[in-house]
C-alpha positions as CSV (number, residue, x, y, z in Angstrom):
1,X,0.0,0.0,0.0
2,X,3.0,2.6,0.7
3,X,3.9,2.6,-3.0
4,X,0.2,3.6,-3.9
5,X,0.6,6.9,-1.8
6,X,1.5,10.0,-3.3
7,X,4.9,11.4,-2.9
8,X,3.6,14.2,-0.9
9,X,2.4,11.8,2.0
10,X,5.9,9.8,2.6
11,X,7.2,12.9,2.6
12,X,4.6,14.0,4.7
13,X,5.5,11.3,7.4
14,X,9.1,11.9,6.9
15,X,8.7,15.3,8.4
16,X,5.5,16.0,9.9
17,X,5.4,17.3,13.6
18,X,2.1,15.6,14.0
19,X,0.9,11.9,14.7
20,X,0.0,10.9,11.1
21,X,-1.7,7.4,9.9
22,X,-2.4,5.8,6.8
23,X,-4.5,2.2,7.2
24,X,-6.5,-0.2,5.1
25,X,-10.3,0.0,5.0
26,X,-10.3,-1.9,8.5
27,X,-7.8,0.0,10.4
28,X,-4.6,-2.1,9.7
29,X,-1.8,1.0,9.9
30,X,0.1,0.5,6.3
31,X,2.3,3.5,7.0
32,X,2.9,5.8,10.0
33,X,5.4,9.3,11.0
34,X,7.3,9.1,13.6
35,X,5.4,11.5,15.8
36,X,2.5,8.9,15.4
37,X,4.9,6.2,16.4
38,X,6.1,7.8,19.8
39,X,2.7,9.3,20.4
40,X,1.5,5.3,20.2
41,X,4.8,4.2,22.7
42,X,6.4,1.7,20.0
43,X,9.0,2.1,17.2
44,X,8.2,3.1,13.8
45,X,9.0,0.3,12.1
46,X,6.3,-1.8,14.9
47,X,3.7,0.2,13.8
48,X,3.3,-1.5,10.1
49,X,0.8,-4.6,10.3
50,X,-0.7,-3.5,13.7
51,X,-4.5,-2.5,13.8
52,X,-5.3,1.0,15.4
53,X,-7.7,-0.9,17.6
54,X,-5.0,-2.7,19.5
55,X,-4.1,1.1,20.7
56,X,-7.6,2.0,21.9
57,X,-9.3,0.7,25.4
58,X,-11.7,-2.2,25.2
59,X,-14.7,0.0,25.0
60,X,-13.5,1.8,21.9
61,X,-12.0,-1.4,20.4
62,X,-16.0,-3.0,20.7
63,X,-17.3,0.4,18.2
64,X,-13.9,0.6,16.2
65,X,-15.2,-1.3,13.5
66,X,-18.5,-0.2,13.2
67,X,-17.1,3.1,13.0
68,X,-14.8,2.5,10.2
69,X,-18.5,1.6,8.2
70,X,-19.0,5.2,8.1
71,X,-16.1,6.2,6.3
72,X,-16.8,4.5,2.7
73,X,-18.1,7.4,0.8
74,X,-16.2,9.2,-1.3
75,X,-14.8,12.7,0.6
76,X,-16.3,10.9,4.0
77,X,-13.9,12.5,7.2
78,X,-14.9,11.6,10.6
79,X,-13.4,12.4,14.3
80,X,-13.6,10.8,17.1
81,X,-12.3,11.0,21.0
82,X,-10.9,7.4,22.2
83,X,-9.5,6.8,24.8
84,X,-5.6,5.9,23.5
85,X,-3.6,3.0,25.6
86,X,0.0,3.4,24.0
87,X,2.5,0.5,24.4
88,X,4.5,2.8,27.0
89,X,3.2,5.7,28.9
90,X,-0.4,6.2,30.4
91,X,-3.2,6.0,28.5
92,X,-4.8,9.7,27.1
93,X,-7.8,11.3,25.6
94,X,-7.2,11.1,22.0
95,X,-8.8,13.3,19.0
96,X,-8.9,10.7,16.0
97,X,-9.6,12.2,12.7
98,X,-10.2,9.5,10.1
99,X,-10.4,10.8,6.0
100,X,-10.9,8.2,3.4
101,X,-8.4,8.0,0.2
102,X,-10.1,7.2,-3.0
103,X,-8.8,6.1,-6.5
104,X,-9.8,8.6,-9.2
105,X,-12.4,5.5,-10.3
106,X,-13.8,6.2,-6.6
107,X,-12.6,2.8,-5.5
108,X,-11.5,3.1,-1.4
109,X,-7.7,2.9,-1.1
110,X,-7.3,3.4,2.6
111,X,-7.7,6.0,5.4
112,X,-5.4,8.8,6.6
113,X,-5.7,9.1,10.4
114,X,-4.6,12.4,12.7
115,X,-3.4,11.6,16.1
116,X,-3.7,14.3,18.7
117,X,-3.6,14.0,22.7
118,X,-6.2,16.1,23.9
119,X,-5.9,14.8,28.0
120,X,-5.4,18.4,28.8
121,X,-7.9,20.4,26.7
122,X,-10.5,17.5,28.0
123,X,-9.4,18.8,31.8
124,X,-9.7,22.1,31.2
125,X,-13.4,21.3,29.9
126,X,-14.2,19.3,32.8
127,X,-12.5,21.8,34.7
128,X,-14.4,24.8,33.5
129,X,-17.7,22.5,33.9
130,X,-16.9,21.7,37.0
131,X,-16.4,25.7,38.5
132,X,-19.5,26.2,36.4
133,X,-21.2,23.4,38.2
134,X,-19.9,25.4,41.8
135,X,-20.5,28.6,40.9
136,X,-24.4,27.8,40.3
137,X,-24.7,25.7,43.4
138,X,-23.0,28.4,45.4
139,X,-24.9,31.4,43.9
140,X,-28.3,29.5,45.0
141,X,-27.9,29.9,48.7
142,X,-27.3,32.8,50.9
143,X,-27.3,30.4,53.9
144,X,-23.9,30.5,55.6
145,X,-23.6,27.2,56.4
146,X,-25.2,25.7,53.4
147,X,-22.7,27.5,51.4
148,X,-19.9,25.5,53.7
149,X,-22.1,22.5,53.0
150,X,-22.4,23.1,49.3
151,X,-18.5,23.1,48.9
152,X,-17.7,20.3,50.8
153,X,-20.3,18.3,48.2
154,X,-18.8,19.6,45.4
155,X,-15.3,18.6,45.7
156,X,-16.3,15.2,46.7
157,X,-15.9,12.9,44.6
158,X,-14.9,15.2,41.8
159,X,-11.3,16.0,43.0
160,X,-10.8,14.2,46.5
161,X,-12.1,11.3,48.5
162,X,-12.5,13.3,51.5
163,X,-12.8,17.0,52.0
164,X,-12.4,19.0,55.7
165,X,-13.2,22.7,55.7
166,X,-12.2,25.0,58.6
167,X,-13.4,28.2,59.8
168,X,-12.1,31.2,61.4
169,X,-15.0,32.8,63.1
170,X,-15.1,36.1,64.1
171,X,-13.6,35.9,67.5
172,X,-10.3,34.5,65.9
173,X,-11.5,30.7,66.9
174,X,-10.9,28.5,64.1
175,X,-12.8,25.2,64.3
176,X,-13.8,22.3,61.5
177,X,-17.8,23.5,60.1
178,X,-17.7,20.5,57.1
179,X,-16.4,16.9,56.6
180,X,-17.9,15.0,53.6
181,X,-16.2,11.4,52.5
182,X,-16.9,9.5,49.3
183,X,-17.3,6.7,51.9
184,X,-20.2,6.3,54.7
185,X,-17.9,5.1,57.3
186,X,-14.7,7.3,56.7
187,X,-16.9,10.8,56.8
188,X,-17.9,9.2,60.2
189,X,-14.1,8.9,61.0
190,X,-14.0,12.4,60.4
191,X,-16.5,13.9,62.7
192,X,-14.7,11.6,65.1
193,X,-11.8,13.4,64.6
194,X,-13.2,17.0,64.6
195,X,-14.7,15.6,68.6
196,X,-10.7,14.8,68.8
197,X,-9.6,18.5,68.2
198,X,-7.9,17.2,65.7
199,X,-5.5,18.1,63.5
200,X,-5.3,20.9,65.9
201,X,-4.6,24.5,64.2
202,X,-3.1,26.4,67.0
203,X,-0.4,24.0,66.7
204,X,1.8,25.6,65.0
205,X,3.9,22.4,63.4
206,X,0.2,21.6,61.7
207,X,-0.3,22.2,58.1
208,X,-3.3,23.7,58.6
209,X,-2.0,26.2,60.5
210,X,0.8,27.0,57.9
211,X,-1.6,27.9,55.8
212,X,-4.2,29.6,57.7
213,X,-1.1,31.7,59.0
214,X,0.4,32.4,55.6
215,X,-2.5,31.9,53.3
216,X,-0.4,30.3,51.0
217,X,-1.6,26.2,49.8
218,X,0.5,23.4,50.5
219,X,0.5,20.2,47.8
220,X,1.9,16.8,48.6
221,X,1.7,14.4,45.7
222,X,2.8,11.3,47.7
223,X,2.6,11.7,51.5
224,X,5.8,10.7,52.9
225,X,6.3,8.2,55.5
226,X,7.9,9.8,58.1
227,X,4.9,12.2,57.7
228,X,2.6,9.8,59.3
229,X,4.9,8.9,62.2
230,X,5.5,12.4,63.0
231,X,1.8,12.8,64.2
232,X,2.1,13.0,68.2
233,X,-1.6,12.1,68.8
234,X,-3.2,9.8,71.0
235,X,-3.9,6.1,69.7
236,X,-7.5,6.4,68.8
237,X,-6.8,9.7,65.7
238,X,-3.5,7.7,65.1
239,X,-6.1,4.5,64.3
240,X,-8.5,7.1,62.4
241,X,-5.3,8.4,60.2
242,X,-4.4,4.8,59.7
243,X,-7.8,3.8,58.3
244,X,-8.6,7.0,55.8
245,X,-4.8,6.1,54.5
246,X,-4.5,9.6,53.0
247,X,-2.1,9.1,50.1
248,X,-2.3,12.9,48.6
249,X,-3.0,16.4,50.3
250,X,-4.1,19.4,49.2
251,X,-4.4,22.3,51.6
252,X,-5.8,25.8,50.2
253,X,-7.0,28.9,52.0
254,X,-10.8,30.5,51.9
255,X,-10.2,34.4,51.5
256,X,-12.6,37.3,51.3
257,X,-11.5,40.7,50.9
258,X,-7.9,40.3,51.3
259,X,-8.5,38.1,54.8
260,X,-7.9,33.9,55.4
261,X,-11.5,33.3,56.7
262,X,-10.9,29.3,56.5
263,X,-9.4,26.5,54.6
264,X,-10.4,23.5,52.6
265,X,-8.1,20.7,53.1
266,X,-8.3,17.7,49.7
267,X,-6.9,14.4,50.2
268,X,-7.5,11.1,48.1
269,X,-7.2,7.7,49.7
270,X,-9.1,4.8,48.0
271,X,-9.4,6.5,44.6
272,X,-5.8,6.0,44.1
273,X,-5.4,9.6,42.6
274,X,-2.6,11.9,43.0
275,X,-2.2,15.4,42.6
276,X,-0.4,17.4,40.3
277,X,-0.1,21.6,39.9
278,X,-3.2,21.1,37.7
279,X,-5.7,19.9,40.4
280,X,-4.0,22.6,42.9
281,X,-5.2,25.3,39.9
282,X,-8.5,23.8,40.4
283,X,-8.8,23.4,44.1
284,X,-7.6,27.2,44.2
285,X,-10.1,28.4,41.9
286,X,-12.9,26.8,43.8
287,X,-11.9,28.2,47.4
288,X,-11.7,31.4,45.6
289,X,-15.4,30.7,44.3
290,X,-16.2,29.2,47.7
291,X,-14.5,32.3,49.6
292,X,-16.9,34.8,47.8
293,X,-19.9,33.0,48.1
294,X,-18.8,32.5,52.0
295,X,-18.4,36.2,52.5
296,X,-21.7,37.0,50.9
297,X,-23.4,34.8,53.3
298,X,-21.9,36.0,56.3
299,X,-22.7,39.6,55.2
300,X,-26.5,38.3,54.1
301,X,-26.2,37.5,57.8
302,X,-25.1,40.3,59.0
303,X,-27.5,42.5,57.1
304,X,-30.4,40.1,58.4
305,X,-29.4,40.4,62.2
306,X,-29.4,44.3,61.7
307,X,-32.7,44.7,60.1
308,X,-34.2,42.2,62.8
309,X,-32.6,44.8,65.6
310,X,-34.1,47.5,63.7
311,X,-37.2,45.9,63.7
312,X,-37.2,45.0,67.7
313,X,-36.0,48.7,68.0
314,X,-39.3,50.3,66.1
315,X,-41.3,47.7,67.4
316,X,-40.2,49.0,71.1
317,X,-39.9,52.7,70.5
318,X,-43.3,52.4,69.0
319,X,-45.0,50.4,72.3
320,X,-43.3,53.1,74.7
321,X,-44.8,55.8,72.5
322,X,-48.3,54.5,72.4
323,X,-48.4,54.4,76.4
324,X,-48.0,58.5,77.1
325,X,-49.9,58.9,73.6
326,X,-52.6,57.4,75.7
327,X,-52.5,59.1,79.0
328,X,-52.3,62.5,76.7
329,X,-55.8,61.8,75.6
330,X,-57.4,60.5,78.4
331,X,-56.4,64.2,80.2
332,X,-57.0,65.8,77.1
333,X,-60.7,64.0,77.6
334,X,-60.7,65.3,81.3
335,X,-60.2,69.3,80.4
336,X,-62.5,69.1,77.6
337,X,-65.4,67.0,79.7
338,X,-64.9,69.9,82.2
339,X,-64.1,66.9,84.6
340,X,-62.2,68.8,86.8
341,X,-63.3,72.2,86.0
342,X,-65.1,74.6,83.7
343,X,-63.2,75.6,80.3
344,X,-63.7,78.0,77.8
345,X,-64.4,78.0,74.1
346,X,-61.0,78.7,73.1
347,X,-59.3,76.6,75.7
348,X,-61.9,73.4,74.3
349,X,-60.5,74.7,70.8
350,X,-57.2,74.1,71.8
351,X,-58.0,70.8,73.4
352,X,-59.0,69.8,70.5
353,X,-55.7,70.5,68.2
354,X,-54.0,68.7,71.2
355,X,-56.5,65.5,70.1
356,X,-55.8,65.5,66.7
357,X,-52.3,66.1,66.8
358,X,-52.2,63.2,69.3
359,X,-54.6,61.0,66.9
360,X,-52.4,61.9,64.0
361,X,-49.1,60.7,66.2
362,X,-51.0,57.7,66.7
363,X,-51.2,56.9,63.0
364,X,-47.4,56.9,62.7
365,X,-46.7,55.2,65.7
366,X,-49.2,52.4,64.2
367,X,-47.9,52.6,60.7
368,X,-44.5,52.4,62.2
369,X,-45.6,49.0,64.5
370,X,-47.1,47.6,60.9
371,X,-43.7,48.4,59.0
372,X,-41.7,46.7,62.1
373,X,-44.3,43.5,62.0
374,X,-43.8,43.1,58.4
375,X,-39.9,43.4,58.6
376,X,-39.5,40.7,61.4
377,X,-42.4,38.6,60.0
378,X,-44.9,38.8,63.1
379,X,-47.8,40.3,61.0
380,X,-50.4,37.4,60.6
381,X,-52.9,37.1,58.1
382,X,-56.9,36.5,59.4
383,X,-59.3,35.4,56.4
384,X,-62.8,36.1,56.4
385,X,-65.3,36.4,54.3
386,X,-66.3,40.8,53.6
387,X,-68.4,42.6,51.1
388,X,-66.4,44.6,49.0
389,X,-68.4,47.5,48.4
390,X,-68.5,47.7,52.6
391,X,-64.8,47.3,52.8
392,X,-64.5,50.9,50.0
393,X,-67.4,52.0,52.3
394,X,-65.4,51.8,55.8
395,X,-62.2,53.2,54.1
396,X,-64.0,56.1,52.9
397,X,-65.9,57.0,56.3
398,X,-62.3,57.0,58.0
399,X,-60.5,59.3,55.4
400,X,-63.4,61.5,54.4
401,X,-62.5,64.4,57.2
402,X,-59.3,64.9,55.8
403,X,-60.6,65.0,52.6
404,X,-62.8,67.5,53.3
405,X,-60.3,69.4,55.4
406,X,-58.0,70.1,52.1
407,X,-61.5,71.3,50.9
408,X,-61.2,68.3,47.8
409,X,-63.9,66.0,46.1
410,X,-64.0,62.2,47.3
411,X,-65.4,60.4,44.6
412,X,-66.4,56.1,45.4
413,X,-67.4,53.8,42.7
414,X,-67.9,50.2,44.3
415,X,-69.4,47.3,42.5
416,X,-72.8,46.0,43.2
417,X,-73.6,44.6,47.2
418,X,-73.1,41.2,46.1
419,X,-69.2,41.7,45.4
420,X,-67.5,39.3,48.2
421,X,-64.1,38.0,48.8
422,X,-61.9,36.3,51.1
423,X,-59.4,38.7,52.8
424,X,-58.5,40.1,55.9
425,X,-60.7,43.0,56.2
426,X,-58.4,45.5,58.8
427,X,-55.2,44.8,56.2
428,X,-57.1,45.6,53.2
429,X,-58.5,48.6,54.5
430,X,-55.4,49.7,56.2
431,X,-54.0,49.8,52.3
432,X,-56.7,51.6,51.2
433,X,-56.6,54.3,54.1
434,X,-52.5,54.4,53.2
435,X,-53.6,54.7,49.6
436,X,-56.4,57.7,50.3
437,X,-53.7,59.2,52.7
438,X,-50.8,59.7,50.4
439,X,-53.6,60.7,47.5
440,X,-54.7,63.9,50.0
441,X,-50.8,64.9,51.0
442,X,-50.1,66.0,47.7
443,X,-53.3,67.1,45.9
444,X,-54.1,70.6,46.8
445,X,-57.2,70.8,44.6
446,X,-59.0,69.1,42.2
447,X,-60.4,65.3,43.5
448,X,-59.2,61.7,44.6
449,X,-61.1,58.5,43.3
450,X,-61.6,55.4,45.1
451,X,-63.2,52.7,42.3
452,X,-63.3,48.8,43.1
453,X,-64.4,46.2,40.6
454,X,-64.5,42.3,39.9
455,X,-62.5,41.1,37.4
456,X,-62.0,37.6,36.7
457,X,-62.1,36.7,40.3
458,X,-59.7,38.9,41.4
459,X,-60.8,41.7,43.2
460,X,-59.6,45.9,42.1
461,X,-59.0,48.6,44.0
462,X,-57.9,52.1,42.3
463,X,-57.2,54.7,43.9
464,X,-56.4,58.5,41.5
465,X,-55.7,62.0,42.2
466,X,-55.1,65.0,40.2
467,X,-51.7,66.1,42.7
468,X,-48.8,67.3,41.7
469,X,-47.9,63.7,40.5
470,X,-44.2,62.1,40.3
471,X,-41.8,62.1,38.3
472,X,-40.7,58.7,36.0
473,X,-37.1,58.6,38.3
474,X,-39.0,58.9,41.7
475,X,-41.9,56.6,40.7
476,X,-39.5,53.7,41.1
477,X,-38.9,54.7,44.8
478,X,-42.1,55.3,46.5
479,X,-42.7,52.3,47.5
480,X,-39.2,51.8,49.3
481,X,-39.6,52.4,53.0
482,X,-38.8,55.6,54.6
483,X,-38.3,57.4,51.2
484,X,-40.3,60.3,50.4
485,X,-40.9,62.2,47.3
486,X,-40.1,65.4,48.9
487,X,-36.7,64.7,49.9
488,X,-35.8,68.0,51.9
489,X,-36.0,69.2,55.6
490,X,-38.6,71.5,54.3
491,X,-40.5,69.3,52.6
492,X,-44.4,70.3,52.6
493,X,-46.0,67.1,54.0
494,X,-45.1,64.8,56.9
495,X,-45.0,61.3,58.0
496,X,-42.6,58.4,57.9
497,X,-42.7,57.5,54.9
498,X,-43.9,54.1,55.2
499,X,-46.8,54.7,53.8
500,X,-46.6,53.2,50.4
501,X,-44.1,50.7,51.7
502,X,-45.9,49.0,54.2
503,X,-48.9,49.0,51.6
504,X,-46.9,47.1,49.2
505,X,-46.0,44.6,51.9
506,X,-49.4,43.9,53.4
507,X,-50.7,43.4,49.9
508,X,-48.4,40.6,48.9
509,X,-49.0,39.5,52.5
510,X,-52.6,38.8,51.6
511,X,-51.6,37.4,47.6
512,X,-52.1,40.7,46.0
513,X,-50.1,43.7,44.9
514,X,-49.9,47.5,44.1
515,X,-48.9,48.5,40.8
516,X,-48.1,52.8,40.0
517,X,-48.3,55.3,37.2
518,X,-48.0,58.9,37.7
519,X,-47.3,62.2,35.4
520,X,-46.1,65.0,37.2
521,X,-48.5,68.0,37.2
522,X,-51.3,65.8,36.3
523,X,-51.9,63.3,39.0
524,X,-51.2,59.6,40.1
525,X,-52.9,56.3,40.3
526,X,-52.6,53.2,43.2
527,X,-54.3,49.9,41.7
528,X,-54.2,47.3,44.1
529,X,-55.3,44.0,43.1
530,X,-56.2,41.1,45.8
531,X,-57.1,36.9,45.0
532,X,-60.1,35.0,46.0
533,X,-62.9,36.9,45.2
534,X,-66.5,34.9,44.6
């Protein structure tokens, strides 16, 4: 067969860099260079005679023939990864690239075959699978120690047998938070061993101390001998050590920020594996992963323990309020019941600005109570069935003094008396009042609507003005908490703020939602729409 192939491929094989091929129509080589010949372990001159399949593992050698099948049209080129078994050297991913060689007549002369090991492009794509793979498992929890938990599963068994993660808490303690094992009994060895204080990092001679000191990663391929008996333990982690039978380490730090907050520590035992620079790479690129995703857990953490105490604090501020709100009214009744003595008109006058200021203190210290429920999850929900028409009814009755104080126009559409739903009627009405409320702040003339309708079993609520409106850059704000469209210490209107917020809130609370749209100059409009109507 050589002396049937052009010049240009012996000359080809005479110089070519590349692992080059020519066989019959069923794989026997013919011909081969002399990178094909070292890539396959044997000498050139071995390679004549020898099918291709004698090179591949069993499972490739089963489908080599059945393969070739495909390959006896004319112009027909086909690649394939096999896993390659040379005569000396470990076996590799291989890239074969088979191309069929026709007579002009189209008859089949044979196939030219490219050789390429592709072991390390093939672990950089599991590689980059496998940090893909972390990053999405990490990125799904803000739970600090699922996060911890999370790593630990993902590095076993993907690049270790056993896997030990240590934290540095906040105090400067450091102590072991994970310990995952490919086998049952060998992840109980290593709780064991964590009840054992061991290995111990304030001991300095440790490892794990080297690096949690340093924050540099320690490798050991092979773990020597004299490694093992160096361990001054007592018998029982020396028979723990004994049975995991460590045979490679990896050690690298978890940072955040610029700080060591921890360390995973890889070994491999039964798998047989040992690591190189290349699994270090890895192992470093996934505590970097892990480190981040730490950190932002600890910080979602933080975050939720100060909004909690925020919470508590508005929640207590607000009760200790509400008690001399309370004995300021019942005097204020006193003087203006002439309880203990006559009072003039203009005294009772002024009596009565001390009521409504106190009233209108009340409604922040209540609104601020609501907001404080909401944000600590205390606020429950109490179903019942209510008449929606006498829900808008109750709403208006409540906000139609300040309406008419501002000298506007409150304007009700309801739907017919046998409109019903299942809500909790002070919630719903508390939205609407919040709703009305923030309408009257900022319309100085003109009219506010409160319409409610059925539609498709979900119950409506609008609620328009013709105010001064907001803007399209504010209107994505006014329903944060404690944000205000007037932003200044002069600002026109009062109140906290929460208004809007705590709206929002107890409308999801109850299945629902608000929606806005506003023009400035020309007015705004509230819809609110709740489930479960009949």
């Amino acid at each position: 067969m050589r002396n049937l192939l052009p010049a240009v491929y012996r000359e080809l094989f005479e110089y070519a860099l590349d692992a080059y091929l020519i066989t019959d129509e069923g794989g026997v080589i013919r011909a081969g260079s002399d990178a094909a010949a070292a890539l396959l372990g044997v000498p050139r001159h071995a390679l004549e005679n020898c099918s291709i399949a004698l090179f591949l593992d069993e499972d490739a050698q089963r489908d080599f023939l059945g393969k070739l099948s495909l390959l006896r049209e004319v112009h027909s080129r086909k690649r394939w990864l096999f896993r390659v078994c040379p005569r000396t050297g470990a076996p590799f991913v291989g890239s074969l690239t088979a191309t069929a060689i026709h007579r002009p007549d189209g008859s089949l002369v044979g196939l030219r075959w490219e050789i390429h090991n592709i072991a390390a492009e093939h672990r950089l794509e599991e590689a980059q699978h496998f940090l893909g793979e972390a990053s999405r498992a990490l990125a799904a929890t803000l739970d600090y120690h699922d996060s911890l938990a999370t790593l630990a599963r993902l590095a076993v068994p993907q690049i270790a047998d056993y896997c030990l993660i240590h934290e540095v808490e906040e105090n400067g303690h450091i102590k072991q938070v994970s310990a995952t094992a490919a086998a049952s009994e060998k992840e109980s060895m290593l709780h064991e061993l964590a009840q054992l204080k061991f290995p111990d990092p304030a001991d300095p001679r440790s490892l794990l101390a080297a690096v949690l000191r340093t924050g540099e990663p320690v490798l050991f391929e092979t773990l020597p001998p004299e490694m093992a008996a160096s361990v001054k333990a007592e018998p029982r982690v020396l028979e723990i050590l004994a049975a995991l039978g460590p045979r490679s380490l990896i050690i690298v730090p978890l940072k955040a920020r610029g700080h060591t907050i921890g360390a995973i520590s890889l070994a491999t035992s039964e798998s047989g594996r040992r690591y190189s620079e290349q699994e270090l790479e890895l192992a470093e690129e996934l505590a970097l992963r892990g480190g981040m995703a730490i950190d932002n857990a600890r910080l979602h953490r933080t975050a939720e323990k100060a909004s909690l105490a925020k919470s508590n604090f508005l929640a207590a501020m607000s009760h200790e309020l509400r008690t001399p709100l309370s004995a300021i009214f019942g005097y204020a009744e006193l003087l203006h019941d002439e309880i203990v003595g006559p009072v003039n008109t203009v005294q009772k006058e002024q009596l009565g600005r001390i009521r409504a200021s106190g009233e209108h203190l009340l409604e922040l210290v209540e609104e601020i109570l609501t907001f404080a429920r909401m944000e600590s999850r205390q606020e429950r929900v109490f179903a019942e069935d209510v008449s929606v028409a006498e829900l808008v009814d109750s709403a208006c009755v409540l906000m139609e003094p300040l309406v008419r104080k501002k000298g506007l126009r409150l304007e009700v559409r309801t739907p017919n008396t046998g409109a019903r739903m299942q809500t909790d009627p002070s919630k719903l009405r508390q939205i609407l009042c919040n709703l009305l409320g923030n309408a009257v702040k900022f319309t100085d003339k003109g009219h506010i609507e409160l319409a409610a309708w059925m539609d498709e079993g979900r119950a409506v609520f609008e609620v328009s003005d013709t105010g001064i409106g907001i803007s399209r850059d504010d209107l994505d704000h006014v329903f944060d908490p404690f944000w205000q469209v007037e932003q200044s210490a002069t600002r026109r209107v009062g109140g906290t703020g929460l208004g809007l917020s705590v709206a929002r809130q107890l409308a999801r609370l109850l299945g629902g939602d608000v929606s806005a749209e506003s023009r400035v100059g020309e007015g705004s409009r509230f819809v609110v729409w709740m489930p479960g109507s009949k």
